[in-house]
mmCIF file as Biopython writes it, N, C-alpha, C and O atoms, coordinates in Angstrom:
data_model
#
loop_
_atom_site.group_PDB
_atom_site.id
_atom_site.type_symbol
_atom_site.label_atom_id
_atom_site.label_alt_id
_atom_site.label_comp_id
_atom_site.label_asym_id
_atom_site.label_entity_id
_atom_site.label_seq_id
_atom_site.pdbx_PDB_ins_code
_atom_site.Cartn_x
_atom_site.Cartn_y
_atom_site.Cartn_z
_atom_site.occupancy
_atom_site.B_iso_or_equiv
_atom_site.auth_seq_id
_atom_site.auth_asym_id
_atom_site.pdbx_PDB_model_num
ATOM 1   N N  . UNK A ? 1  ? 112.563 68.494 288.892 1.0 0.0 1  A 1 
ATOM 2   C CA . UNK A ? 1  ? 113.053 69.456 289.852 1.0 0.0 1  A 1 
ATOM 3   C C  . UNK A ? 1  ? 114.565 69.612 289.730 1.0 0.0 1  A 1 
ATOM 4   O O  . UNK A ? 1  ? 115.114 70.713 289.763 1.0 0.0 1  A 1 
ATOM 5   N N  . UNK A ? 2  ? 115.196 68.476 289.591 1.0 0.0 2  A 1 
ATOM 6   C CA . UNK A ? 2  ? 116.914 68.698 289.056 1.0 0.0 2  A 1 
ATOM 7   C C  . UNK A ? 2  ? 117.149 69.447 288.258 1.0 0.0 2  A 1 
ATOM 8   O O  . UNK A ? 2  ? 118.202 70.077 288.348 1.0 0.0 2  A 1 
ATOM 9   N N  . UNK A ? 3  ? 116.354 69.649 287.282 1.0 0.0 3  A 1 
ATOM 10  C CA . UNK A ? 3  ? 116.531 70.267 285.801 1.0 0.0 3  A 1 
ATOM 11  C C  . UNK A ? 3  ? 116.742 71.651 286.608 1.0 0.0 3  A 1 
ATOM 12  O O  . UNK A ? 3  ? 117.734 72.380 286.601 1.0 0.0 3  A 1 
ATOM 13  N N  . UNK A ? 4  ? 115.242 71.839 287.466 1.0 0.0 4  A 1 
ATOM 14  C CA . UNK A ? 4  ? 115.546 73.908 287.466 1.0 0.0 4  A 1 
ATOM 15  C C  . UNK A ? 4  ? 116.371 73.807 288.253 1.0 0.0 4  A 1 
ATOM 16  O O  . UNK A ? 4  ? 117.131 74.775 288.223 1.0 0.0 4  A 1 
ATOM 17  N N  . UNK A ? 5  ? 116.702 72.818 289.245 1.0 0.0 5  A 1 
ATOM 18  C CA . UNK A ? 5  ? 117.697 73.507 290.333 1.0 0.0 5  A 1 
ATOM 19  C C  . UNK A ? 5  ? 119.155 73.511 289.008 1.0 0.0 5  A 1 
ATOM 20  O O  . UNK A ? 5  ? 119.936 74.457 289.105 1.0 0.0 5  A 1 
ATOM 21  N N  . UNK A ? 6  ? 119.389 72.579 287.998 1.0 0.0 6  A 1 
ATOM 22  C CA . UNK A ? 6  ? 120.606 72.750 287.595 1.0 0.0 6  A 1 
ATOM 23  C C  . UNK A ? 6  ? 120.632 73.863 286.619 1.0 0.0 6  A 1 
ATOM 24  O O  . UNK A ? 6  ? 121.666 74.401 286.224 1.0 0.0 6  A 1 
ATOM 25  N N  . UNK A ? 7  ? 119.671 74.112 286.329 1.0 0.0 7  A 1 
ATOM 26  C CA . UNK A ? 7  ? 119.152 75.330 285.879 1.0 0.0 7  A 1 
ATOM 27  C C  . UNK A ? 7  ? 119.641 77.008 286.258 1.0 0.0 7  A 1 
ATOM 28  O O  . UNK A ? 7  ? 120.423 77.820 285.764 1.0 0.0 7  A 1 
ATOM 29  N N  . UNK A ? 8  ? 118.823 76.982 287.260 1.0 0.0 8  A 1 
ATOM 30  C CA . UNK A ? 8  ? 119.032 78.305 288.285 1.0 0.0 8  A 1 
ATOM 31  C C  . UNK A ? 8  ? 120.466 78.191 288.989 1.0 0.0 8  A 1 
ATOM 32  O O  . UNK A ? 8  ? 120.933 79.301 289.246 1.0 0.0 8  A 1 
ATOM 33  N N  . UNK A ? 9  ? 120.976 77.512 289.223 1.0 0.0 9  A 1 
ATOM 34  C CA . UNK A ? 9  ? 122.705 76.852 289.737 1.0 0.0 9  A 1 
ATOM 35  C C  . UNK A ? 9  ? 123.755 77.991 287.978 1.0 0.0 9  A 1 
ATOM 36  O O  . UNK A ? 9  ? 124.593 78.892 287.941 1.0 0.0 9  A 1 
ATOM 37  N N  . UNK A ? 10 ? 123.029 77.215 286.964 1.0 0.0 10 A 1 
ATOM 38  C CA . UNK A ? 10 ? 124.007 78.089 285.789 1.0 0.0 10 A 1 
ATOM 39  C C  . UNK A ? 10 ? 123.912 79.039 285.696 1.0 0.0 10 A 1 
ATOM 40  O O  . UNK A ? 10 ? 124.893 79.740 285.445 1.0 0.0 10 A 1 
ATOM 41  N N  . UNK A ? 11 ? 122.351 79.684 285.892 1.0 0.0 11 A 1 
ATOM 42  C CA . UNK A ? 11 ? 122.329 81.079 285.419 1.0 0.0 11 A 1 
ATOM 43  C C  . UNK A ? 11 ? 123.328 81.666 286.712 1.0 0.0 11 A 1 
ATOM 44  O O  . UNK A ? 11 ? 124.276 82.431 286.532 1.0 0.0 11 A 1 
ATOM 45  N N  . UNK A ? 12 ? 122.882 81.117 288.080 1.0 0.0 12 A 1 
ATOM 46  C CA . UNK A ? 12 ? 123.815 81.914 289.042 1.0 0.0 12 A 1 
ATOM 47  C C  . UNK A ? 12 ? 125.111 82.185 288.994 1.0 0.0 12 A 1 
ATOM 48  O O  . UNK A ? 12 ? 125.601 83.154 289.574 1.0 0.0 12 A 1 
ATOM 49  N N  . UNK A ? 13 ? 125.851 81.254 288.218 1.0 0.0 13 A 1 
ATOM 50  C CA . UNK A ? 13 ? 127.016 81.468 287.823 1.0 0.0 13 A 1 
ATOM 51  C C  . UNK A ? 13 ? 127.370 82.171 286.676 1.0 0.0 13 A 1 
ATOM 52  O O  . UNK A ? 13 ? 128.309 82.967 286.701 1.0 0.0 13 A 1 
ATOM 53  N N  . UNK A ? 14 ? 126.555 81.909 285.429 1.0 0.0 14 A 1 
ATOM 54  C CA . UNK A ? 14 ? 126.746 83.039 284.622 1.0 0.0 14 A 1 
ATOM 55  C C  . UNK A ? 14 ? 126.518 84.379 285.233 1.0 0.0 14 A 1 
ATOM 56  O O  . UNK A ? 14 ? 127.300 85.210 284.770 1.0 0.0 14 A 1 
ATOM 57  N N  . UNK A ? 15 ? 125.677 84.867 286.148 1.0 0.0 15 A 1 
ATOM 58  C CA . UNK A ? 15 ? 125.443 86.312 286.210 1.0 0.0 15 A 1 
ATOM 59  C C  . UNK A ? 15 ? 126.725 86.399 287.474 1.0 0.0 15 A 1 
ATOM 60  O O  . UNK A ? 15 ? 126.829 87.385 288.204 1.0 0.0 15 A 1 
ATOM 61  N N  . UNK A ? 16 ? 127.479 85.406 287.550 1.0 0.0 16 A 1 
ATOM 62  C CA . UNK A ? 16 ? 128.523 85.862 288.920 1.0 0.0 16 A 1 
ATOM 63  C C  . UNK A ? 16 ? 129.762 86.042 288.375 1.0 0.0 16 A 1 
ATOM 64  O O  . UNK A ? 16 ? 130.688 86.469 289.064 1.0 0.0 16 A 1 
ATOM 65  N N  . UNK A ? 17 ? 129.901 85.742 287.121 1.0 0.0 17 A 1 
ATOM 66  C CA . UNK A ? 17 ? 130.579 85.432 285.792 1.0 0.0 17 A 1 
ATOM 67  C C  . UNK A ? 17 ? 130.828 86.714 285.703 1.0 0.0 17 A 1 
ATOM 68  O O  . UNK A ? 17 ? 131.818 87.354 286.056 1.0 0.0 17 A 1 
ATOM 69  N N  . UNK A ? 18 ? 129.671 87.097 285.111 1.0 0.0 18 A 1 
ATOM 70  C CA . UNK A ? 18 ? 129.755 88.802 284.227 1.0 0.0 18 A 1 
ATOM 71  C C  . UNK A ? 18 ? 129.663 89.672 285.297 1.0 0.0 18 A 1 
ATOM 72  O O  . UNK A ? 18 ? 129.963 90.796 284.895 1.0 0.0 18 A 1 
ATOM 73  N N  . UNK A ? 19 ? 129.340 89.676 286.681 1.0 0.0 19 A 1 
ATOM 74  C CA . UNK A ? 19 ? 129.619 90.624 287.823 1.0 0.0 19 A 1 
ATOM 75  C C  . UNK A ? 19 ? 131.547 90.622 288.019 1.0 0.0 19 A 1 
ATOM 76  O O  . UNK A ? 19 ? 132.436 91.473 288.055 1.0 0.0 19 A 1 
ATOM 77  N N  . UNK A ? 20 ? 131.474 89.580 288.080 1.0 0.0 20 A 1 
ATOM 78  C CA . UNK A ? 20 ? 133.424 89.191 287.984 1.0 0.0 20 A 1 
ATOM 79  C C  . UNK A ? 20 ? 133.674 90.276 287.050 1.0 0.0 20 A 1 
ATOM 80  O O  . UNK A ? 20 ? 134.247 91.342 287.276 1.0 0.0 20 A 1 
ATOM 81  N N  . UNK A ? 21 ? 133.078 89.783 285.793 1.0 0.0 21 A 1 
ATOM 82  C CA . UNK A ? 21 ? 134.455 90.138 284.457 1.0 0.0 21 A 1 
ATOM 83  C C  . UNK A ? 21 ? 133.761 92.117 284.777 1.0 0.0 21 A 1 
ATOM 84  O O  . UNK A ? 21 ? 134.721 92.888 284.766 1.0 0.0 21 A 1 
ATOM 85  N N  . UNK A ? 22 ? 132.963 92.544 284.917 1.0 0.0 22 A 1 
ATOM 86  C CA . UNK A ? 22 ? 132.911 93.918 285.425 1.0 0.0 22 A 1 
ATOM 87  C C  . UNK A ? 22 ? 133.589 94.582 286.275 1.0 0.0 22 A 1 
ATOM 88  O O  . UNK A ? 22 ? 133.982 95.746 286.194 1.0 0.0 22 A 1 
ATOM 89  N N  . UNK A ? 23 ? 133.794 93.458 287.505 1.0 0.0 23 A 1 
ATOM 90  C CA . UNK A ? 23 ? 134.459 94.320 288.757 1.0 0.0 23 A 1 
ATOM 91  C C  . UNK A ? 23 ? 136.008 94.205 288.444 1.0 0.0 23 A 1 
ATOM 92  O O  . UNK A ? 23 ? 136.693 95.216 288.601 1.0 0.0 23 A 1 
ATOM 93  N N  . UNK A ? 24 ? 136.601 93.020 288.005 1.0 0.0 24 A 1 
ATOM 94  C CA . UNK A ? 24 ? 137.964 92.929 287.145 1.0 0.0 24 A 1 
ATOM 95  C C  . UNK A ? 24 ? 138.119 93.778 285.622 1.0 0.0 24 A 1 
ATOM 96  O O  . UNK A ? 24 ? 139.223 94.317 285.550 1.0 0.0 24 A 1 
ATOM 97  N N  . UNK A ? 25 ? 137.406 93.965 284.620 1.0 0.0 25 A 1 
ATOM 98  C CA . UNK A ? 25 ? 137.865 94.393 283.810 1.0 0.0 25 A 1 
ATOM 99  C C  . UNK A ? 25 ? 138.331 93.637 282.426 1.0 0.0 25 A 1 
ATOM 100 O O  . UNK A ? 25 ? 138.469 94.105 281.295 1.0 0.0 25 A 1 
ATOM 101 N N  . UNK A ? 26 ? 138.544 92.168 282.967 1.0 0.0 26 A 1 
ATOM 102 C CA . UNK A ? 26 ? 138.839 91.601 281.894 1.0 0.0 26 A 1 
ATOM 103 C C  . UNK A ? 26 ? 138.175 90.286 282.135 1.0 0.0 26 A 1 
ATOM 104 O O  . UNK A ? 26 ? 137.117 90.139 282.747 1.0 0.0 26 A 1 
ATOM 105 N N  . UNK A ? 27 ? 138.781 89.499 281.683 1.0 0.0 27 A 1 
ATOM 106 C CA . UNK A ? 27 ? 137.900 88.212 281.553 1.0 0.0 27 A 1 
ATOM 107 C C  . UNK A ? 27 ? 138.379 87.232 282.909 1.0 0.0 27 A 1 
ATOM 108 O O  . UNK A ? 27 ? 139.572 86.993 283.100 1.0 0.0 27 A 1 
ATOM 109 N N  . UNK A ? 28 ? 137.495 86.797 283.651 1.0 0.0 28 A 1 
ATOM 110 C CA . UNK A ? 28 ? 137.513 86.418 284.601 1.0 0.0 28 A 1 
ATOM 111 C C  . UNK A ? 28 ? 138.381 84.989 284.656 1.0 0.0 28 A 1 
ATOM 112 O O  . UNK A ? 28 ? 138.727 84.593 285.769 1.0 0.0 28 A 1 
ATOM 113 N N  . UNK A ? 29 ? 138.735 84.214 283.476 1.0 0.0 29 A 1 
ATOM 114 C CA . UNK A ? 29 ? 139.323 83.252 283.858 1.0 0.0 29 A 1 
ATOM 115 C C  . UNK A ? 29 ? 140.672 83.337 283.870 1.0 0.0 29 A 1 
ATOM 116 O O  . UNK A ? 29 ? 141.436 82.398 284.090 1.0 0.0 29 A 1 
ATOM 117 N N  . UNK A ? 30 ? 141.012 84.610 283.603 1.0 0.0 30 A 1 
ATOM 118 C CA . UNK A ? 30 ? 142.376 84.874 284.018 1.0 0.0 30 A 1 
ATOM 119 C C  . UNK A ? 30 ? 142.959 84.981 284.930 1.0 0.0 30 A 1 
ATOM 120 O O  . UNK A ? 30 ? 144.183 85.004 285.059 1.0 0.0 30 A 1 
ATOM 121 N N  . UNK A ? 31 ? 142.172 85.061 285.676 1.0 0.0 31 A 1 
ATOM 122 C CA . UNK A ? 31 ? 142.737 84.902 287.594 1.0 0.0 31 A 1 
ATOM 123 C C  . UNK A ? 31 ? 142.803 84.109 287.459 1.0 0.0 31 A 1 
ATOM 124 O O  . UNK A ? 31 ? 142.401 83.329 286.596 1.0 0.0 31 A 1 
ATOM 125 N N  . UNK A ? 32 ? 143.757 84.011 288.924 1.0 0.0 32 A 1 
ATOM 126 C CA . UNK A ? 32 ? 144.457 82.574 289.692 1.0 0.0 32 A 1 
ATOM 127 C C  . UNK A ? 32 ? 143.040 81.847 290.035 1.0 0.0 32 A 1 
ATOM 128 O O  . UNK A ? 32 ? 141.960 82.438 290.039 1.0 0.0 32 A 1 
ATOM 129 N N  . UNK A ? 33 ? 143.242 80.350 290.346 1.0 0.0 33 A 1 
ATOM 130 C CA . UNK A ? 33 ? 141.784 79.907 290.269 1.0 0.0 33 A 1 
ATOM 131 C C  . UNK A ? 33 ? 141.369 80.313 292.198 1.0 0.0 33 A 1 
ATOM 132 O O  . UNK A ? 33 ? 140.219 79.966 292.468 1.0 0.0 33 A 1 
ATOM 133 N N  . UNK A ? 34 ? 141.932 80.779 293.085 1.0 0.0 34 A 1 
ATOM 134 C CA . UNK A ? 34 ? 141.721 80.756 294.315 1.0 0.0 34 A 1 
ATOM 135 C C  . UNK A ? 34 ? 140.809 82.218 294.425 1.0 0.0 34 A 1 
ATOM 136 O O  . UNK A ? 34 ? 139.762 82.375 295.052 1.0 0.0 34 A 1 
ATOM 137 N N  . UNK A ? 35 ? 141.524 83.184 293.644 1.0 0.0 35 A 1 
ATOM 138 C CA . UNK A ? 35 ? 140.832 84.866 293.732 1.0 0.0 35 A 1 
ATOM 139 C C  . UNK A ? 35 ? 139.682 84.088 292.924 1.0 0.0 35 A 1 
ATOM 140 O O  . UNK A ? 35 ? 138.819 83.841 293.766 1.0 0.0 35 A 1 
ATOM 141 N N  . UNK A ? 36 ? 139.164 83.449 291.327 1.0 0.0 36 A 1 
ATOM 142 C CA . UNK A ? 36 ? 138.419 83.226 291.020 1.0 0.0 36 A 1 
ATOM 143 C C  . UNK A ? 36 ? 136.946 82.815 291.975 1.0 0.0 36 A 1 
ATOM 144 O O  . UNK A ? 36 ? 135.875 83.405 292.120 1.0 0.0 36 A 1 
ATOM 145 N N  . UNK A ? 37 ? 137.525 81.431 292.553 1.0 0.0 37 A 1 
ATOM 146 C CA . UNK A ? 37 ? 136.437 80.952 293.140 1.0 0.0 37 A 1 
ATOM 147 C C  . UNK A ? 37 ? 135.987 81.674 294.264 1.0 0.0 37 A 1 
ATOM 148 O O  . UNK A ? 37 ? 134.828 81.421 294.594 1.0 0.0 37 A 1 
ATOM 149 N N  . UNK A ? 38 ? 136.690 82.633 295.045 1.0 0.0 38 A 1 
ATOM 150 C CA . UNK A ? 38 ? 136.008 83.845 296.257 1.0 0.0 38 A 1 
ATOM 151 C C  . UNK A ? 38 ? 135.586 84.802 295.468 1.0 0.0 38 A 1 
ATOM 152 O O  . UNK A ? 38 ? 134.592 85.240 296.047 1.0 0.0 38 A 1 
ATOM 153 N N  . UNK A ? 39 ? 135.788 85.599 294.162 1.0 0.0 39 A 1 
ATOM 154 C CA . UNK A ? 39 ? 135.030 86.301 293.149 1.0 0.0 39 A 1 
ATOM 155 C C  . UNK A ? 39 ? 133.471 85.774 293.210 1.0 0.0 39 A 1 
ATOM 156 O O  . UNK A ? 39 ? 132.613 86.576 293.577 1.0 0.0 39 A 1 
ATOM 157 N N  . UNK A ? 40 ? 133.125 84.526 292.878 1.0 0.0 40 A 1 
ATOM 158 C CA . UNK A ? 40 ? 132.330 84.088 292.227 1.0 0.0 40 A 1 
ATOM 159 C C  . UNK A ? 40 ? 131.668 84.008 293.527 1.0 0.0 40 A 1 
ATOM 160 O O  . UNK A ? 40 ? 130.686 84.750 293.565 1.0 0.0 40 A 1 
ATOM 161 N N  . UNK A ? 41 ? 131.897 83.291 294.712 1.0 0.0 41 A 1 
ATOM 162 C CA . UNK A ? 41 ? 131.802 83.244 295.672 1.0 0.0 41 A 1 
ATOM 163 C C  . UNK A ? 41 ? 130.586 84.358 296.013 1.0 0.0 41 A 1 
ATOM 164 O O  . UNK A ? 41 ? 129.375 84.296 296.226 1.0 0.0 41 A 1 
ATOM 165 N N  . UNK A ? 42 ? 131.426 85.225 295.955 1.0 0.0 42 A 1 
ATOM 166 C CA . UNK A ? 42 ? 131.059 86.316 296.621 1.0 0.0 42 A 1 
ATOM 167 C C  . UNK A ? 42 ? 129.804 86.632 295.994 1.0 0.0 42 A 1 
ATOM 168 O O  . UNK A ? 42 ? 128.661 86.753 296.433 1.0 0.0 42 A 1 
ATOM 169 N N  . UNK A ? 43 ? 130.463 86.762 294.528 1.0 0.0 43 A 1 
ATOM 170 C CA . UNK A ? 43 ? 128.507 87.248 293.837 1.0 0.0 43 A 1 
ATOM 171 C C  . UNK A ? 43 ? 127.650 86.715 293.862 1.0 0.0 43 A 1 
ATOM 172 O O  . UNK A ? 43 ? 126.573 87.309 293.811 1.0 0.0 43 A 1 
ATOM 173 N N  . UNK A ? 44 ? 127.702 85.597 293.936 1.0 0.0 44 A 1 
ATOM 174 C CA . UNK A ? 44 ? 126.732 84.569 293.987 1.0 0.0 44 A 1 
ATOM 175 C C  . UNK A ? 44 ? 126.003 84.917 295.555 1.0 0.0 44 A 1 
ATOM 176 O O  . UNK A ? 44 ? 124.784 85.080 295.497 1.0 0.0 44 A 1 
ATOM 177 N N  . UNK A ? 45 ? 126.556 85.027 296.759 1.0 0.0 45 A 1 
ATOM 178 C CA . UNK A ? 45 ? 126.018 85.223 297.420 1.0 0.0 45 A 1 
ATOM 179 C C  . UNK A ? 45 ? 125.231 86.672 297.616 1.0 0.0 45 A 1 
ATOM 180 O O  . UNK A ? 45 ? 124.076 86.788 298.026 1.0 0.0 45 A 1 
ATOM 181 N N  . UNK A ? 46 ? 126.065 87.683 297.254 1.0 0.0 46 A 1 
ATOM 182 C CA . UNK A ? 46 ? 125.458 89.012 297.005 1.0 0.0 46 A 1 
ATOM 183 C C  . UNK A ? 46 ? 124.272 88.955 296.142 1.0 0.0 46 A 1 
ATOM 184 O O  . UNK A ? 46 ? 123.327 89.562 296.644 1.0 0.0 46 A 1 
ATOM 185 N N  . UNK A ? 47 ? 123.990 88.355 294.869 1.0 0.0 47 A 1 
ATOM 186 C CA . UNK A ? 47 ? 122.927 87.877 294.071 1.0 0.0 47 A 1 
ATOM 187 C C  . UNK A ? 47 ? 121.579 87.140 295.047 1.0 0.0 47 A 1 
ATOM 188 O O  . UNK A ? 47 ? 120.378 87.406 295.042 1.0 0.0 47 A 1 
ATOM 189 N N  . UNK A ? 48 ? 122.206 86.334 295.681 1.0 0.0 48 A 1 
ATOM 190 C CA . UNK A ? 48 ? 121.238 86.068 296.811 1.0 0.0 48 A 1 
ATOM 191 C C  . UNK A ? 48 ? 120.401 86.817 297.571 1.0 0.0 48 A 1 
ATOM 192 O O  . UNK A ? 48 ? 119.182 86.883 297.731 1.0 0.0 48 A 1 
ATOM 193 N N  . UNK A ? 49 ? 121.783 87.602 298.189 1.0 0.0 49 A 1 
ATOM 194 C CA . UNK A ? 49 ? 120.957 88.452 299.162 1.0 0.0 49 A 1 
ATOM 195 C C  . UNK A ? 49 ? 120.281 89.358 298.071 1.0 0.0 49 A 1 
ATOM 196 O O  . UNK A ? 49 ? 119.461 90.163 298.515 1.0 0.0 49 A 1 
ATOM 197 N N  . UNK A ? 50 ? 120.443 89.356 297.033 1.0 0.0 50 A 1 
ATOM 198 C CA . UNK A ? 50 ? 119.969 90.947 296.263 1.0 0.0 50 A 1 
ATOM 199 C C  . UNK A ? 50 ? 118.165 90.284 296.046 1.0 0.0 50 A 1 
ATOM 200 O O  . UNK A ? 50 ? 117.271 91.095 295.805 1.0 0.0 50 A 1 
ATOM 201 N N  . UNK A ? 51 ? 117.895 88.970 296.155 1.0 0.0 51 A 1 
ATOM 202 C CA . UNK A ? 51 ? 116.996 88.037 295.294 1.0 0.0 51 A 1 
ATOM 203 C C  . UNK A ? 51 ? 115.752 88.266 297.002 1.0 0.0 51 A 1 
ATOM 204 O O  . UNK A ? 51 ? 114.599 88.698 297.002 1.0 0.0 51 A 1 
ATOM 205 N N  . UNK A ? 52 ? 116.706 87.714 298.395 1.0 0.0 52 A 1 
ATOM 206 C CA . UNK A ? 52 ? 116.128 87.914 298.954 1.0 0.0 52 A 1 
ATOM 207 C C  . UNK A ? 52 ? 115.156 89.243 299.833 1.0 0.0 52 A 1 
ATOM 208 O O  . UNK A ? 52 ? 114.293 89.278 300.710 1.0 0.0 52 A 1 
ATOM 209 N N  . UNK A ? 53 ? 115.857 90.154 299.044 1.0 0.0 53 A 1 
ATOM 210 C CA . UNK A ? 53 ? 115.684 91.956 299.417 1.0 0.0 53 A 1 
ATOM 211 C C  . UNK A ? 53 ? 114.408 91.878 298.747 1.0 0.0 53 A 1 
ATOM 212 O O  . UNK A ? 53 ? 113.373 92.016 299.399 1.0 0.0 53 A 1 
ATOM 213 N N  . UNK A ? 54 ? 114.385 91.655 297.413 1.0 0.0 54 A 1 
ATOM 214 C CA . UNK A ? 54 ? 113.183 91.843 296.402 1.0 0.0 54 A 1 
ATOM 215 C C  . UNK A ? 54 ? 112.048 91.123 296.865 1.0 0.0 54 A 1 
ATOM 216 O O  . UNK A ? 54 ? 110.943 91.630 297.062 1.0 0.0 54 A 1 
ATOM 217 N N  . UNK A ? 55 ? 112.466 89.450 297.101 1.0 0.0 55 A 1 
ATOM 218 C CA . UNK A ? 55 ? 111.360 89.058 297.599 1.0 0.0 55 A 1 
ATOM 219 C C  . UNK A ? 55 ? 110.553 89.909 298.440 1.0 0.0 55 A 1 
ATOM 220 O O  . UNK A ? 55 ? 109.445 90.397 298.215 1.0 0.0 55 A 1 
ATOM 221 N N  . UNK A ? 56 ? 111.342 90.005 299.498 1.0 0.0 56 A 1 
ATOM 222 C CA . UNK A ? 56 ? 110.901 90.814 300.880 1.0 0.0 56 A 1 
ATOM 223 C C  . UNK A ? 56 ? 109.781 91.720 300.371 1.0 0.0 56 A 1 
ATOM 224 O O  . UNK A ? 56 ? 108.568 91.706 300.580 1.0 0.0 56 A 1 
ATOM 225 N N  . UNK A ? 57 ? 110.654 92.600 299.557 1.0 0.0 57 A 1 
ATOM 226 C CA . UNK A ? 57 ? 109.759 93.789 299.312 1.0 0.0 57 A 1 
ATOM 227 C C  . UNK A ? 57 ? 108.533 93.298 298.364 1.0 0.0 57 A 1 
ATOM 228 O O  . UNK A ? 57 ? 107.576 94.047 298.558 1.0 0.0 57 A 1 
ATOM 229 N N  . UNK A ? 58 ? 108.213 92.207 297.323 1.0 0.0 58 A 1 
ATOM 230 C CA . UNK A ? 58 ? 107.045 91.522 297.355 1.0 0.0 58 A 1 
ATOM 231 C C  . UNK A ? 58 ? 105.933 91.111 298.006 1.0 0.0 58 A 1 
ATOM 232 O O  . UNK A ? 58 ? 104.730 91.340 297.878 1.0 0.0 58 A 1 
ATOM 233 N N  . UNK A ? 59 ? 106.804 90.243 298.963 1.0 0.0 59 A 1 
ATOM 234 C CA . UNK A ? 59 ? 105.543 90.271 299.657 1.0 0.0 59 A 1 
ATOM 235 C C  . UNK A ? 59 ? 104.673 90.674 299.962 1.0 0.0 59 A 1 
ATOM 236 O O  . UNK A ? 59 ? 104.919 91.875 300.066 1.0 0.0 59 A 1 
ATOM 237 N N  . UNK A ? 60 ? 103.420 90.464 300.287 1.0 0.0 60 A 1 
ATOM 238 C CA . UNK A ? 60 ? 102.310 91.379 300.380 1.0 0.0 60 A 1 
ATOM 239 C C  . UNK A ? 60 ? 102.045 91.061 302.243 1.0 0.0 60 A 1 
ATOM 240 O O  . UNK A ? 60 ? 101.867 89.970 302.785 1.0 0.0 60 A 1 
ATOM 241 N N  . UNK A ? 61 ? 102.103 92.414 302.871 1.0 0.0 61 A 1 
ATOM 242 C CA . UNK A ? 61 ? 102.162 92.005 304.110 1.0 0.0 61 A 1 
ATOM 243 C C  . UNK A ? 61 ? 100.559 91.944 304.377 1.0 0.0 61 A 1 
ATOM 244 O O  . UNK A ? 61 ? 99.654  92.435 303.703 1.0 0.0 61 A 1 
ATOM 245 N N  . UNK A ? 62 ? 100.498 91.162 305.610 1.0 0.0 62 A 1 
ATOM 246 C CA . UNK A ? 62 ? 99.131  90.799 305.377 1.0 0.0 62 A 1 
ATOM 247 C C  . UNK A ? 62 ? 98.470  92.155 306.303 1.0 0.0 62 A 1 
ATOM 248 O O  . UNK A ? 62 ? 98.984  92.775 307.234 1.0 0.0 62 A 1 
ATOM 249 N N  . UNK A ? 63 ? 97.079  92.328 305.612 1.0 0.0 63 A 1 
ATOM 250 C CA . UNK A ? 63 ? 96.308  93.472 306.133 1.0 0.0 63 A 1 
ATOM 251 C C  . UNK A ? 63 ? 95.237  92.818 307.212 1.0 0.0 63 A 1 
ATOM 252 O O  . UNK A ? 63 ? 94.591  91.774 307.133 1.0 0.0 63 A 1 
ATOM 253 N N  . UNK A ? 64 ? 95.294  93.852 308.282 1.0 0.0 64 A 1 
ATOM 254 C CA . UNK A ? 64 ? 94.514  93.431 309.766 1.0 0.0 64 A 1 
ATOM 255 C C  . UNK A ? 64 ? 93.427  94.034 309.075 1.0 0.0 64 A 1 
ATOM 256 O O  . UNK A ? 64 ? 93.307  95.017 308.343 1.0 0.0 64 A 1 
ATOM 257 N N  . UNK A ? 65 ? 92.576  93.042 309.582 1.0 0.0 65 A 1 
ATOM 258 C CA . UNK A ? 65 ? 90.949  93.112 309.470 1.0 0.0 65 A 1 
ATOM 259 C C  . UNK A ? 65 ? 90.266  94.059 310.030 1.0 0.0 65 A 1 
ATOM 260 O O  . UNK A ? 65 ? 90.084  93.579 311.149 1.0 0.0 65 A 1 
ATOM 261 N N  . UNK A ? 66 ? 89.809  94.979 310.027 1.0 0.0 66 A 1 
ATOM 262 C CA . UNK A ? 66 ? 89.763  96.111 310.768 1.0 0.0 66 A 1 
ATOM 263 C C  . UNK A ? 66 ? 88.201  95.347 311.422 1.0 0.0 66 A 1 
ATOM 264 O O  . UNK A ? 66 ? 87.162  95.179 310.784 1.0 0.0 66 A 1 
ATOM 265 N N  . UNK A ? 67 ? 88.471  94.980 312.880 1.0 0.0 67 A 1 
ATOM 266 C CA . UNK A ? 67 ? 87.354  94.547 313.416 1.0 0.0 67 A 1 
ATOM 267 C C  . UNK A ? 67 ? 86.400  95.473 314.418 1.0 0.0 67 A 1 
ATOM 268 O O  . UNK A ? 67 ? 85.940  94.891 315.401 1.0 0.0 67 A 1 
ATOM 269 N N  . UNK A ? 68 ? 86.099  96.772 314.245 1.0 0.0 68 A 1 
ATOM 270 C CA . UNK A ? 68 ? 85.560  97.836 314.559 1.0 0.0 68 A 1 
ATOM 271 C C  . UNK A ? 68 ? 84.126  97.477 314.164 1.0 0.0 68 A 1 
ATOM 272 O O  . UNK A ? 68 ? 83.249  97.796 314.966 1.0 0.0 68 A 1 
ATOM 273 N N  . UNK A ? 69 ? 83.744  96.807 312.945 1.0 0.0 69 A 1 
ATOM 274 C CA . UNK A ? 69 ? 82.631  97.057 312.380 1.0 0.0 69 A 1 
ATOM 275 C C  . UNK A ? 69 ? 81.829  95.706 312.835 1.0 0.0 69 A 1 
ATOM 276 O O  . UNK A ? 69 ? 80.661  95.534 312.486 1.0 0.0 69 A 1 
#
């Protein structure tokens, strides 16, 4: 279980990585390390919420039994 959590922990940072170096323009470790870590910050949590939207919309809501019959 360490493995995926350290797992899913990198990819989150790589994809908060390349959201950075997009919304900056250049390569993200060129910021000061304080703008860096609220950059990353930030996507990482936006990635979240973006993860928990999808779920949502997965789910399969459950269907009422139509008890008429």
């Amino acid at each position: 279980m360490t493995q995926r959590v350290d797992a899913r922990w990198r990819a989150e940072v790589t994809q908060a990585l390349c959201a950075v170096q997009a919304q900056v323009g250049t390569a993200p470790h060129g910021l000061p390390r304080d703008v860096l870590i609220a950059a990353l910050a930030d996507a990482i949590w936006a990635q979240r919420a973006a993860y928990a939207r999808v779920r949502e919309t997965l789910v399969a809501s459950p269907v009422l039994a139509d008890e008429s019959m």
